[in-house]
PDB file of N, CA, C and O in Angstrom:
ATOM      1  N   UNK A   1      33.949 146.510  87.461  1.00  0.00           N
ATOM      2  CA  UNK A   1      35.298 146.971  87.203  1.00  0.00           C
ATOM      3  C   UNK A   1      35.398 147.639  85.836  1.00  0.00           C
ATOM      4  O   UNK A   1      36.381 148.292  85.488  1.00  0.00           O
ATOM      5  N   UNK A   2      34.386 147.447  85.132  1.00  0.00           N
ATOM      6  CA  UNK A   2      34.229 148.076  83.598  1.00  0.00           C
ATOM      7  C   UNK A   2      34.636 149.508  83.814  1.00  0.00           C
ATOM      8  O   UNK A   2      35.277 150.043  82.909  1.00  0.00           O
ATOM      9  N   UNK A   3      34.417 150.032  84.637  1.00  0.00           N
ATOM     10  CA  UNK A   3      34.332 152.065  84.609  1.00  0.00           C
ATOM     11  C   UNK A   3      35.320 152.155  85.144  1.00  0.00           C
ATOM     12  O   UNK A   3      35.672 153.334  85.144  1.00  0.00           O
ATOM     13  N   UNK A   4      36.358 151.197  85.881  1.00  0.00           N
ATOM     14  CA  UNK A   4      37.044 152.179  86.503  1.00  0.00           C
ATOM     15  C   UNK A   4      38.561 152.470  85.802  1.00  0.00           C
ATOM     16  O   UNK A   4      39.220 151.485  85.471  1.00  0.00           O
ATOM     17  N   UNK A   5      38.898 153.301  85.666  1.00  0.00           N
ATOM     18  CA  UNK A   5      40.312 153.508  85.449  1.00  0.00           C
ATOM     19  C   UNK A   5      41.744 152.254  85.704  1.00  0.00           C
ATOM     20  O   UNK A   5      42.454 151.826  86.615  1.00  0.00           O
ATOM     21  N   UNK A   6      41.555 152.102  84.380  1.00  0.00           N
ATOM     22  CA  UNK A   6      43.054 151.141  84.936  1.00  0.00           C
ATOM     23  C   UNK A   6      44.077 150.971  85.674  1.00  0.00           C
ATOM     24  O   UNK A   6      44.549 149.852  85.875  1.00  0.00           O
ATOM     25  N   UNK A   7      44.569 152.077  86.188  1.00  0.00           N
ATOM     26  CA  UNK A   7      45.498 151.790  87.798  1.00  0.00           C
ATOM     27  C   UNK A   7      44.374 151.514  88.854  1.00  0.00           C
ATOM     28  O   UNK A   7      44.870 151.158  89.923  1.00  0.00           O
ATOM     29  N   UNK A   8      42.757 151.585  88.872  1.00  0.00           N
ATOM     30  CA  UNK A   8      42.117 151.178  89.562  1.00  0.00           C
ATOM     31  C   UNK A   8      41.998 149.862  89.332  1.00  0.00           C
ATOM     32  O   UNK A   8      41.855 149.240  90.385  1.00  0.00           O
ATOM     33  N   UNK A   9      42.000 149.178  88.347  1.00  0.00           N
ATOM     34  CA  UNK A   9      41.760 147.196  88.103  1.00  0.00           C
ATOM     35  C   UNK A   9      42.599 147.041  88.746  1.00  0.00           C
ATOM     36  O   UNK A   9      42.631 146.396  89.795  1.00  0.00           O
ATOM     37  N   UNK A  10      44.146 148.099  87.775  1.00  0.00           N
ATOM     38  CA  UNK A  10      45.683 147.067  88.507  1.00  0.00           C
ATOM     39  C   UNK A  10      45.583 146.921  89.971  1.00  0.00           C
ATOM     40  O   UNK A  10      45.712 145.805  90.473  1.00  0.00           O
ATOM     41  N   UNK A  11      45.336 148.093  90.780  1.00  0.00           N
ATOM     42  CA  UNK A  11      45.562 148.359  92.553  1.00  0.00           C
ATOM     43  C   UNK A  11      44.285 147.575  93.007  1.00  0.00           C
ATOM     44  O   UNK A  11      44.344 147.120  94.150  1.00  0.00           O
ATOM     45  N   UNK A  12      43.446 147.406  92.484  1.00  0.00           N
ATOM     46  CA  UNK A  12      42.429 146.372  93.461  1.00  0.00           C
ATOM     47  C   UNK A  12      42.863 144.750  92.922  1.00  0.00           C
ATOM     48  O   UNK A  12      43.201 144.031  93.862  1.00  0.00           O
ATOM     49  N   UNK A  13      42.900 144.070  91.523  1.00  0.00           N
ATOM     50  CA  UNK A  13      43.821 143.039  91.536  1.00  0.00           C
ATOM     51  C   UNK A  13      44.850 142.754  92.385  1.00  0.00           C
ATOM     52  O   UNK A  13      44.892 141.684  92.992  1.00  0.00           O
ATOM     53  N   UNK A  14      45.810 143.729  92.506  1.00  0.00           N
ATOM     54  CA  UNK A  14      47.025 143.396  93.352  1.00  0.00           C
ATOM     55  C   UNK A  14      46.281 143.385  94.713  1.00  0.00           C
ATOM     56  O   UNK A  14      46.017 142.245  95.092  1.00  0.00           O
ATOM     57  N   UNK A  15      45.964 144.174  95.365  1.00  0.00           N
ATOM     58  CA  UNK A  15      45.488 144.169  96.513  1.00  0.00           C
ATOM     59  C   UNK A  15      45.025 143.268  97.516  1.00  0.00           C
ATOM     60  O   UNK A  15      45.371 142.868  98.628  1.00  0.00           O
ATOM     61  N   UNK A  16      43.505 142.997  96.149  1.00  0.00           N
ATOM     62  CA  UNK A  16      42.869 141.253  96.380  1.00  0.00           C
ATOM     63  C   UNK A  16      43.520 140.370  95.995  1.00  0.00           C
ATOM     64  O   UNK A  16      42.993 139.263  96.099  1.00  0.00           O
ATOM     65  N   UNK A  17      44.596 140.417  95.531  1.00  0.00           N
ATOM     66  CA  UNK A  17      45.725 139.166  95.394  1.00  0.00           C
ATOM     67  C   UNK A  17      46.487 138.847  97.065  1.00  0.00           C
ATOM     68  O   UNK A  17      46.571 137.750  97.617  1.00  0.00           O
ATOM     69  N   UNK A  18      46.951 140.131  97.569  1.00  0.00           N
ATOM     70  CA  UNK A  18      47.643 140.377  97.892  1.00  0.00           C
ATOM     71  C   UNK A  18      47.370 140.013  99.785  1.00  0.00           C
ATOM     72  O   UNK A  18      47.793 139.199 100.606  1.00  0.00           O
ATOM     73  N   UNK A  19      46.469 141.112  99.761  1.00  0.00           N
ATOM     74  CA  UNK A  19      45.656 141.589 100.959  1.00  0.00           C
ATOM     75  C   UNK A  19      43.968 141.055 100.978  1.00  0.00           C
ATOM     76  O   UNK A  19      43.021 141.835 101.075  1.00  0.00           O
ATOM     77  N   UNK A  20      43.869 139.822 100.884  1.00  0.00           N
ATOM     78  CA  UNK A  20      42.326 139.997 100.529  1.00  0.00           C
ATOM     79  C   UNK A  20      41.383 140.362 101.458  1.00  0.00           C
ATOM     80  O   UNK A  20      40.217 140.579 101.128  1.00  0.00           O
ATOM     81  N   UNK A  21      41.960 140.492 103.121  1.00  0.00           N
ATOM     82  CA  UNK A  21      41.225 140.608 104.361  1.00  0.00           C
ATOM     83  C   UNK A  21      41.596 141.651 105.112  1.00  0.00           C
ATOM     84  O   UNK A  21      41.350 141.752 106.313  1.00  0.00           O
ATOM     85  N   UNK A  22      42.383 142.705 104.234  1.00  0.00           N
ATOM     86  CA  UNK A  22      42.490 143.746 104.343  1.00  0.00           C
ATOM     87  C   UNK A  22      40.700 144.927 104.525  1.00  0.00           C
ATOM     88  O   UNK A  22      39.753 145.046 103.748  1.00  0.00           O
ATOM     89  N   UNK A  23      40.969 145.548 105.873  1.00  0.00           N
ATOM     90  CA  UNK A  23      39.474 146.660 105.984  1.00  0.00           C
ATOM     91  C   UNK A  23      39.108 147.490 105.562  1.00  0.00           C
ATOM     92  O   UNK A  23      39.958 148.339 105.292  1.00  0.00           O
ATOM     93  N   UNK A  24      38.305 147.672 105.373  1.00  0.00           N
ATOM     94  CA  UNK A  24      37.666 148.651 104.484  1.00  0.00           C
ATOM     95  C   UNK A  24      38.002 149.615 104.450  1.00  0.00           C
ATOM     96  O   UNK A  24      37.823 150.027 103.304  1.00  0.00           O
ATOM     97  N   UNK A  25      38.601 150.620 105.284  1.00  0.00           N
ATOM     98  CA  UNK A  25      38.915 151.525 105.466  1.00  0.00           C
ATOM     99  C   UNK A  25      40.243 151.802 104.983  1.00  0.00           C
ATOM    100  O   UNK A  25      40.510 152.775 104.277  1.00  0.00           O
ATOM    101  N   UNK A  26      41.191 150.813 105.424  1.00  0.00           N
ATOM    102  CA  UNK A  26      42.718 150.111 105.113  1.00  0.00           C
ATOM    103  C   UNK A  26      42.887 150.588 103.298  1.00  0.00           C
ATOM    104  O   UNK A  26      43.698 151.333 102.748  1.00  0.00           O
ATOM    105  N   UNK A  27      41.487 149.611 102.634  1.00  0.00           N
ATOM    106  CA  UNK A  27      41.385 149.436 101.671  1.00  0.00           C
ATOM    107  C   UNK A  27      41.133 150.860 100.513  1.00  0.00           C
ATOM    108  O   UNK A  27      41.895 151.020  99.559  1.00  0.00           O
ATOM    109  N   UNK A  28      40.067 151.720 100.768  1.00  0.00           N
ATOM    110  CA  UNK A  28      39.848 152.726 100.671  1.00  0.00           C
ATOM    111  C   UNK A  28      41.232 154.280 100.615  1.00  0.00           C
ATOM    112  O   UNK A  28      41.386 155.242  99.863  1.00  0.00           O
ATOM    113  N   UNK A  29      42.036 153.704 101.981  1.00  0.00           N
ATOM    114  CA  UNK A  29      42.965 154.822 101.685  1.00  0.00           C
ATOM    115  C   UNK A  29      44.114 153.971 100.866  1.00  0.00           C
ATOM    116  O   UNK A  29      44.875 154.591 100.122  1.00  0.00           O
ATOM    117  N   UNK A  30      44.233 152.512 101.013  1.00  0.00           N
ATOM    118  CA  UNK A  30      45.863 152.891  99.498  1.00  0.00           C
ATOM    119  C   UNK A  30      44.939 152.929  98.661  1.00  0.00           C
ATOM    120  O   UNK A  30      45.520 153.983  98.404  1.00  0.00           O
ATOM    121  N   UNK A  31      43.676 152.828  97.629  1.00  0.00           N
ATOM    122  CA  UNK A  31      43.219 153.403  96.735  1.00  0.00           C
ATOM    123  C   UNK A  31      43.136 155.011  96.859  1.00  0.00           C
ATOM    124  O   UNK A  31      42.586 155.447  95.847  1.00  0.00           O
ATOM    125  N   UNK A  32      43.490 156.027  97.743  1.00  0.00           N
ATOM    126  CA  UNK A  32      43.698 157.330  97.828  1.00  0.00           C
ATOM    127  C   UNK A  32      45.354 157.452  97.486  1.00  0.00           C
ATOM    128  O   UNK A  32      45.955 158.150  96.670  1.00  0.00           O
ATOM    129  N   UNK A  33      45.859 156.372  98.564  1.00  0.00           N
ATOM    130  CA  UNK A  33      47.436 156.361  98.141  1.00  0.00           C
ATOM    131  C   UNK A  33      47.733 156.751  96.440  1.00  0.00           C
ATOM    132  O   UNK A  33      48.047 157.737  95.774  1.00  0.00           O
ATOM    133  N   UNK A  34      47.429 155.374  96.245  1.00  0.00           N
ATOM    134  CA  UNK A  34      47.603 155.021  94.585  1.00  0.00           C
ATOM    135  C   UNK A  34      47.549 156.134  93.885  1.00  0.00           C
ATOM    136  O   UNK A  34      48.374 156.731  93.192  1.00  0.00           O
ATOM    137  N   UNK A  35      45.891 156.417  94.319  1.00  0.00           N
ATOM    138  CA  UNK A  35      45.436 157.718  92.851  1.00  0.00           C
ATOM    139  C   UNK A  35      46.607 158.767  93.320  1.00  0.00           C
ATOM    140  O   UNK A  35      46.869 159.352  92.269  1.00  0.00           O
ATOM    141  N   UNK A  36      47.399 159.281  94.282  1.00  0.00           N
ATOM    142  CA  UNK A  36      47.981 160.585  94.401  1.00  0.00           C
ATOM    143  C   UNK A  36      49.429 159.959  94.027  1.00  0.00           C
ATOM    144  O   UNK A  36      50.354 160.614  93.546  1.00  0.00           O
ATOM    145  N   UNK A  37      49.461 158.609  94.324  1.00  0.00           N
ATOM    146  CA  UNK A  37      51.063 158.417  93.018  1.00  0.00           C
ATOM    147  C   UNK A  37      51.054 158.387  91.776  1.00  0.00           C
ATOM    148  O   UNK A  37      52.101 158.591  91.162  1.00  0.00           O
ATOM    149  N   UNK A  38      49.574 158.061  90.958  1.00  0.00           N
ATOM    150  CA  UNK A  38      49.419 157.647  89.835  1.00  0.00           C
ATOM    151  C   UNK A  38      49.789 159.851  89.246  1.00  0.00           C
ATOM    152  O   UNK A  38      50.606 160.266  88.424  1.00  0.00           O
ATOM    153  N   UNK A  39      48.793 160.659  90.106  1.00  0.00           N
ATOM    154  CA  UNK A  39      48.772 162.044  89.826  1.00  0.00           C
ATOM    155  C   UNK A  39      50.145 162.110  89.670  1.00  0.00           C
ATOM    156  O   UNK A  39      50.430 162.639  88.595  1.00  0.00           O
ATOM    157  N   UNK A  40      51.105 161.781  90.322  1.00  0.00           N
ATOM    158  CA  UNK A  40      52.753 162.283  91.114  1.00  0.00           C
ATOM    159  C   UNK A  40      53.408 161.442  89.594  1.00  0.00           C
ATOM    160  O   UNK A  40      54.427 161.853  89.038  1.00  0.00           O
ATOM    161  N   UNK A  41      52.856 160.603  89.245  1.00  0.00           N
ATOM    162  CA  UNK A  41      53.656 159.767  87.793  1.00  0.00           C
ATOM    163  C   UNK A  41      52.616 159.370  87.218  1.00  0.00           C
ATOM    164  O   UNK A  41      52.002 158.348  87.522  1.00  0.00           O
ATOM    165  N   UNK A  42      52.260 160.323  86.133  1.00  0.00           N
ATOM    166  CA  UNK A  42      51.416 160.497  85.214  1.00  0.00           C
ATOM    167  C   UNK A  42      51.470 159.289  84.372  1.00  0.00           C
ATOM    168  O   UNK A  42      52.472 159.386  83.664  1.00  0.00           O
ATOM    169  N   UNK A  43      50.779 158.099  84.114  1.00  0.00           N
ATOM    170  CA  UNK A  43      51.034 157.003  82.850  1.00  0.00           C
ATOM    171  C   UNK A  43      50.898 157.552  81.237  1.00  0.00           C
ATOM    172  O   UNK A  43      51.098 156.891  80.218  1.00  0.00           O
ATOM    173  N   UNK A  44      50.568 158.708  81.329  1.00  0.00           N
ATOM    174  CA  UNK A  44      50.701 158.923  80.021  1.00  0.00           C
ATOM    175  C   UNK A  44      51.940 158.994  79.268  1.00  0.00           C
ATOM    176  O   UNK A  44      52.285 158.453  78.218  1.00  0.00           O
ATOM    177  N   UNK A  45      52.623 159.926  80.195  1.00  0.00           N
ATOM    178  CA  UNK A  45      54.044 160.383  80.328  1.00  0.00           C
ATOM    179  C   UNK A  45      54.827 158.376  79.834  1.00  0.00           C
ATOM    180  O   UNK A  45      55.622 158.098  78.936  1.00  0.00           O
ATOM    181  N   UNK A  46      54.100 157.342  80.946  1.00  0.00           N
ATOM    182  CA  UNK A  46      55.421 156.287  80.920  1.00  0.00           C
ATOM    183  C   UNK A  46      54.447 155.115  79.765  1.00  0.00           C
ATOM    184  O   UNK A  46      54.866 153.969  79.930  1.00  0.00           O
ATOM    185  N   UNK A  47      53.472 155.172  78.857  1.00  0.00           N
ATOM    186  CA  UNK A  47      53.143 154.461  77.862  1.00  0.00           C
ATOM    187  C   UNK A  47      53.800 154.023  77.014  1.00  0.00           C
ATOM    188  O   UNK A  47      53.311 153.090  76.378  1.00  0.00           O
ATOM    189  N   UNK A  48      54.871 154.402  76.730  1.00  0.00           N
ATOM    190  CA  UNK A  48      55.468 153.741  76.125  1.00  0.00           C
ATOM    191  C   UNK A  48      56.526 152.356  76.104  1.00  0.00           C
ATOM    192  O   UNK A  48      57.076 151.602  75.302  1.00  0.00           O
ATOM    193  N   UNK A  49      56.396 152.590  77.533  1.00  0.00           N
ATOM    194  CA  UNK A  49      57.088 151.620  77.883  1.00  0.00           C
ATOM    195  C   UNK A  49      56.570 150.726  79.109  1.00  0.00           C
ATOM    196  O   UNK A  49      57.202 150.568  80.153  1.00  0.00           O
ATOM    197  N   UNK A  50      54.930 149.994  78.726  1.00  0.00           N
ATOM    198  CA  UNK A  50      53.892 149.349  79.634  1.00  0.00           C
ATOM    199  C   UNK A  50      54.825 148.715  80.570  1.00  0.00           C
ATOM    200  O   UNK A  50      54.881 149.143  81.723  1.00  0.00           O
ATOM    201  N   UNK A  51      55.637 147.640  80.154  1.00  0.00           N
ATOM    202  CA  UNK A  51      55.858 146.377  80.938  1.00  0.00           C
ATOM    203  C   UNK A  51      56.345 147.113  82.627  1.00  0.00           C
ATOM    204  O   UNK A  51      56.032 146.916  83.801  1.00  0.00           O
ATOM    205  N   UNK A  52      57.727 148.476  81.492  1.00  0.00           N
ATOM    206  CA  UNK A  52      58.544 148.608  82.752  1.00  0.00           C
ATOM    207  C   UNK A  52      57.525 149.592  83.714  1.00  0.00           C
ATOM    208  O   UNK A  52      57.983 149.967  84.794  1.00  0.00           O
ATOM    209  N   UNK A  53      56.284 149.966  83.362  1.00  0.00           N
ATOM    210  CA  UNK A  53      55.135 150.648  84.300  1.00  0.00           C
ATOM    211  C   UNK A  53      54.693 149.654  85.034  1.00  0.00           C
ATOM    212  O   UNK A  53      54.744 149.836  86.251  1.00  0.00           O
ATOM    213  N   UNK A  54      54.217 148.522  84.602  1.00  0.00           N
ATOM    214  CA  UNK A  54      53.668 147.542  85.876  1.00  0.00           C
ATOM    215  C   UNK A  54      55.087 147.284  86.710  1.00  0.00           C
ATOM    216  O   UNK A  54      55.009 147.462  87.925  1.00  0.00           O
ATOM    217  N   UNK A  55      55.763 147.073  86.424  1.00  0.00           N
ATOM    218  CA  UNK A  55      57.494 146.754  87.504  1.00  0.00           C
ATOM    219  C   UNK A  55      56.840 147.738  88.300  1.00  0.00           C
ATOM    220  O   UNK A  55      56.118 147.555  89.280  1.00  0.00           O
ATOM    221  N   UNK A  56      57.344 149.310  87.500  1.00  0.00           N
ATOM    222  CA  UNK A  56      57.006 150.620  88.662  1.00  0.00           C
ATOM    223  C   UNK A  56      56.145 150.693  89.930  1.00  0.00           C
ATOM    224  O   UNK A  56      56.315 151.100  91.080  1.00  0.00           O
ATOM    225  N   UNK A  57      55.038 150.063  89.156  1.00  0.00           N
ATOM    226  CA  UNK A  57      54.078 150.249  90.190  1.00  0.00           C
ATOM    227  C   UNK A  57      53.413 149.129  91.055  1.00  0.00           C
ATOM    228  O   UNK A  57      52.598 149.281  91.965  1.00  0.00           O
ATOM    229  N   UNK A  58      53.966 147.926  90.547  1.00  0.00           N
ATOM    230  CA  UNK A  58      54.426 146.837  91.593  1.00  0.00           C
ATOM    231  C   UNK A  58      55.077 146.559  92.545  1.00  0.00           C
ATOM    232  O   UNK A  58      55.012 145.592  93.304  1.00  0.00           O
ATOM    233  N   UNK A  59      56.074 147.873  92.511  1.00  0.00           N
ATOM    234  CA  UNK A  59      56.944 148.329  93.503  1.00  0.00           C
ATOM    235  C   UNK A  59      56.692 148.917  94.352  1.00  0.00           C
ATOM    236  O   UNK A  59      56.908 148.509  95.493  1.00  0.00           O
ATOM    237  N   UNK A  60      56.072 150.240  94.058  1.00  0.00           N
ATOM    238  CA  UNK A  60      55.323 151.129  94.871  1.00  0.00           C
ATOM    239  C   UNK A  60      54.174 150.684  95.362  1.00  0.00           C
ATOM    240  O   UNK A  60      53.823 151.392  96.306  1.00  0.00           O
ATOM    241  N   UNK A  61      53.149 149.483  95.046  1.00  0.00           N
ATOM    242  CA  UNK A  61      52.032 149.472  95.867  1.00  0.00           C
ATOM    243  C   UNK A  61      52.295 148.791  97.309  1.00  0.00           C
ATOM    244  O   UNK A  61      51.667 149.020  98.343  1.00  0.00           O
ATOM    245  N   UNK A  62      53.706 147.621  97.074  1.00  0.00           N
ATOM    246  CA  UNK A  62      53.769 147.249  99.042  1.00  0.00           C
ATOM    247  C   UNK A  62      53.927 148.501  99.638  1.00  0.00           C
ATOM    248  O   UNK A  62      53.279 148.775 100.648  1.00  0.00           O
ATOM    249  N   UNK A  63      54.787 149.379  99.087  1.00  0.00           N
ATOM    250  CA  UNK A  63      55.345 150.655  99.742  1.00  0.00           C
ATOM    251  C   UNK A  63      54.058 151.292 100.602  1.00  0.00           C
ATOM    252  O   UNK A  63      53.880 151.363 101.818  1.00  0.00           O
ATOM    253  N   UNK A  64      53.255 151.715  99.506  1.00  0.00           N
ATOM    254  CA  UNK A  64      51.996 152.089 100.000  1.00  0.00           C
ATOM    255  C   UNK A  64      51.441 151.420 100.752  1.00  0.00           C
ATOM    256  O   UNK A  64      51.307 151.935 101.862  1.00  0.00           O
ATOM    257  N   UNK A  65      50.965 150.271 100.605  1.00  0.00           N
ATOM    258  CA  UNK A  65      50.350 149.394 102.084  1.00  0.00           C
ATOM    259  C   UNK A  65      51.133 149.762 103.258  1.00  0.00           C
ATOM    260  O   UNK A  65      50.793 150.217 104.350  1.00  0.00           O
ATOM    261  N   UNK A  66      52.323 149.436 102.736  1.00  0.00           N
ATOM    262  CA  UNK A  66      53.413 149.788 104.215  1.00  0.00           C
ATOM    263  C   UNK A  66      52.618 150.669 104.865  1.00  0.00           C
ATOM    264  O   UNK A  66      51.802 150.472 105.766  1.00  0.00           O
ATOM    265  N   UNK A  67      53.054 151.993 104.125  1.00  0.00           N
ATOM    266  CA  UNK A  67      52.335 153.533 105.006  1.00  0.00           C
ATOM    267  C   UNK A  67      51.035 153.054 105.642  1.00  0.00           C
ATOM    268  O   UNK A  67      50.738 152.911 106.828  1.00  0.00           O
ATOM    269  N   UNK A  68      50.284 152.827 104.428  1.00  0.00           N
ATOM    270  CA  UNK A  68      48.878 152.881 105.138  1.00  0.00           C
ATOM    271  C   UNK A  68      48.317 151.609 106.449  1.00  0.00           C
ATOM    272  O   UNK A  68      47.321 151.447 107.153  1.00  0.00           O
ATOM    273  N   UNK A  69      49.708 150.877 106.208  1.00  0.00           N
ATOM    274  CA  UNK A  69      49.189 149.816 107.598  1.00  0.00           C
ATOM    275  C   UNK A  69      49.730 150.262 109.060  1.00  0.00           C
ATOM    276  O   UNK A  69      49.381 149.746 110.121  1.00  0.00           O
ATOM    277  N   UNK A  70      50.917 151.632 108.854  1.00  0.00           N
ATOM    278  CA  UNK A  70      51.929 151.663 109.669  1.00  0.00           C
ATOM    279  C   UNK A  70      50.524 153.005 110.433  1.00  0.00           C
ATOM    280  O   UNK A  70      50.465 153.215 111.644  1.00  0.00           O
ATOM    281  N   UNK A  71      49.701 153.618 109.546  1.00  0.00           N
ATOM    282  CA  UNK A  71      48.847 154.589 110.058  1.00  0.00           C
ATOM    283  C   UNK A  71      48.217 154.293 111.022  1.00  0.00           C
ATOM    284  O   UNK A  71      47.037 154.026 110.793  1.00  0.00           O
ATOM    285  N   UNK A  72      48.492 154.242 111.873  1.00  0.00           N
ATOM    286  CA  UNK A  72      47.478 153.674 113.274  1.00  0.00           C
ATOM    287  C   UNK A  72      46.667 152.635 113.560  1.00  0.00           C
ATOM    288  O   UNK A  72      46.834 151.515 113.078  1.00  0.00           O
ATOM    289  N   UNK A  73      45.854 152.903 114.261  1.00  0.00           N
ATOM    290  CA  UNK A  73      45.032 151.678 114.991  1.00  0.00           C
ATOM    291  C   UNK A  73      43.590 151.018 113.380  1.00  0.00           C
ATOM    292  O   UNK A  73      42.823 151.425 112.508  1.00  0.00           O
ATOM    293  N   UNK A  74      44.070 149.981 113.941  1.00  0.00           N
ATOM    294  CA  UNK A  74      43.157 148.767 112.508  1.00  0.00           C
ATOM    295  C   UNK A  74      44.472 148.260 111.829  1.00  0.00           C
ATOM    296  O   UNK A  74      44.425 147.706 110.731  1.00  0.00           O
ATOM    297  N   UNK A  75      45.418 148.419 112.371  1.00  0.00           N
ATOM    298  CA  UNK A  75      46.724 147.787 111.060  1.00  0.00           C
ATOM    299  C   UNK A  75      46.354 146.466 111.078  1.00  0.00           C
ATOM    300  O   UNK A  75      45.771 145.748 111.890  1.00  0.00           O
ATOM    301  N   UNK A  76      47.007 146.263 109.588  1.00  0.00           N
ATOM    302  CA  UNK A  76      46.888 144.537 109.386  1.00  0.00           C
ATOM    303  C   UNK A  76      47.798 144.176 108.722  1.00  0.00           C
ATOM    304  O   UNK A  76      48.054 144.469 107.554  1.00  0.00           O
ATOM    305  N   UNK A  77      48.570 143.243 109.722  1.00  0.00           N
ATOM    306  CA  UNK A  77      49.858 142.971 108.883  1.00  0.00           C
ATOM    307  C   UNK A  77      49.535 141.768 107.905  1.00  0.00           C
ATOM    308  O   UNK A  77      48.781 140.817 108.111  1.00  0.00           O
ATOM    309  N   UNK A  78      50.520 142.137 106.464  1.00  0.00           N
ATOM    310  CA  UNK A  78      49.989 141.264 105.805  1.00  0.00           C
ATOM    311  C   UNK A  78      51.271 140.204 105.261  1.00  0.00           C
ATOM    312  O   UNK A  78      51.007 139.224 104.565  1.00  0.00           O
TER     313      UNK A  78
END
């Protein structure tokens, strides 16, 4: 976990908190999710104000599972 980008620790922490038997595949696209919200809300832009960024994006990652479980066949409800 050393290399990867910090919305990558945060979104696989939450995830494996979250979802731990979530598939690989499942798993793979909200880490695609993520990175194209993290692009869509730049953290540089919201540094200054950490705490209310983890709220943000504590919010948005069920969202994202949502989508990506609602995507067809392999869903896993969690």
């Amino acid at each position: 976990m050393e290399n990867m980008p910090c919305w990558r620790r945060e979104a696989t922490v939450w995830l494996d908190t979250t979802s731990p038997g979530l598939p690989a595949e499942k798993r793979e696209a909200f880490y695609e999710a993520v990175d194209r919200y993290y692009r869509q809300n730049p953290t540089a832009e919201r540094d200054a104000h950490f705490l209310s960024v983890l709220k943000e994006d504590h919010e948005a990652f069920p969202k994202i599972l949502r989508e990506i479980n609602a995507d067809g066949p392999g869903s896993s409800s969690s």
